[in-house]
C-alpha angles and dihedrals in degrees: 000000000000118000118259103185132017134169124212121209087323105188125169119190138190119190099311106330117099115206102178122045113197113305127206116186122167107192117195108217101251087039128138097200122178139207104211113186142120116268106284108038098107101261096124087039085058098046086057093051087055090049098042092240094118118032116235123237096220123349143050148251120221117201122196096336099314131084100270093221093047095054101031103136093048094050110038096083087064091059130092119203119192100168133200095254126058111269096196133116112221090208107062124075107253093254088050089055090053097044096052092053098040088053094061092078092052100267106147141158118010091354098061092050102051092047085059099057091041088049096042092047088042085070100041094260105106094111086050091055092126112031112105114262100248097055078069129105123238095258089051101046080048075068105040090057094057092050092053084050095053111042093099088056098245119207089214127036114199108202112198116200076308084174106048106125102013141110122265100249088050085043082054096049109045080049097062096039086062087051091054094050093048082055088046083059113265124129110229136209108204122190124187149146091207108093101195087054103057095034084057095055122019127074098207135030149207128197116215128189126160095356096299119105096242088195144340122217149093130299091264086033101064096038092061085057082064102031149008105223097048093185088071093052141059142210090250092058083042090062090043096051095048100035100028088220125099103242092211084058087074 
């Protein structure tokens, strides 16, 4: 599989905190590659610096072959952004939100239409088309987030802790729904402080903690760092052991 995206020595400062350390990623195109760490250790901070969003200290992002912020206006429309908070305007009708963030990347006329609709059924939001955003629930304005985030077709969707504060069945959802599009062809980047979560869907994980990457692998793969015989151990005891600290503390 050839990289899509990879970050070299990515490092954002503030004062004189440093909140990421360096930070080497190396992404395969067809991945669904997670950032497993507790609030606070820089995941969402490096997410922005992917998408250009926050500038890096030192360091840089390559995307598909070519320096991200070089070659910002020929790559964008290849990126999928699903933030943290919610991207979404309450005012608007659900097919008005879509279509002002699909239309952003020049999609126009009968195209733009129909990618709302596909985007909108795609989550499940087709028959709310055209109910204003705040009357939503959480779980449906999580969706409505992501198909804001894939009208212009992206190569690679960036989720960004898409299930904090919603209920299970909208959790599920949202989580198979990241699996399909990773069969449809994208290549996914999944954070998240939530284990069960990351160890259901990537197939390969980083562990993060105060801005440094502790280890890369898959789910076997890091537990044999820990242990030998990985049936006896889980990702959660893996994370102990590395990071000394109980992820479901934070």
């Amino acid at each position: 599989m050839q990289t899509i995206l990879k970050t070299n020595d990515l490092t954002k400062k503030y004062d004189n905190k440093v909140v990421v350390d360096n930070l080497n990623i190396e992404i395969k195109e067809g991945e669904i590659f997670g950032l497993l760490g507790p609030n606070g250790a820089g995941k969402s901070t490096t997410m922005n610096m992917i998408c250009d969003i926050v500038k890096p200290t030192l360091g840089n992002v390559e995307f598909m072959g070519k320096d991200f912020l070089k070659n910002r206006k020929e790559l964008i429309g290849k990126l999928g952004y699903i933030p943290q908070d919610l991207a979404i305007h309450g005012n608007l009708k659900a097919w008005e939100n879509v279509e002002l963030f699909t239309s952003l990347y020049g999609i126009k006329g009968a195209e733009l239409k129909k990618r709302i609709d596909e985007s909108l059924e795609y989550v499940g939001l087709l028959e709310k088309k055209n109910d204003y955003a705040k009357t939503f629930s959480g779980g449906m304005k999580r969706r409505l987030n992501i198909a804001c985030a894939i009208g212009h077709h992206p190569s690679l969707l960036i989720f960004d802790e898409p299930t904090v504060g919603i209920d299970p069945q909208s959790r599920n959802f949202i989580l198979e729904k990241i699996k399909e599009s990773n069969k449809n062809g994208a290549t996914v980047i999944y954070t998240s402080h939530y284990m069960e979560e990351v160890e259901a869907i990537c197939t390969r994980i980083a562990i993060m903690d105060n801005g440094k990457i502790i280890a890369t692998g898959t789910g076997e793969e890091l537990k044999k760092m820990v242990k030998d015989d990985t049936s006896s151990i889980t990702l959660e005891e893996v994370f102990l052991t590395m990071t000394g600290k109980k992820l479901r503390d934070y």
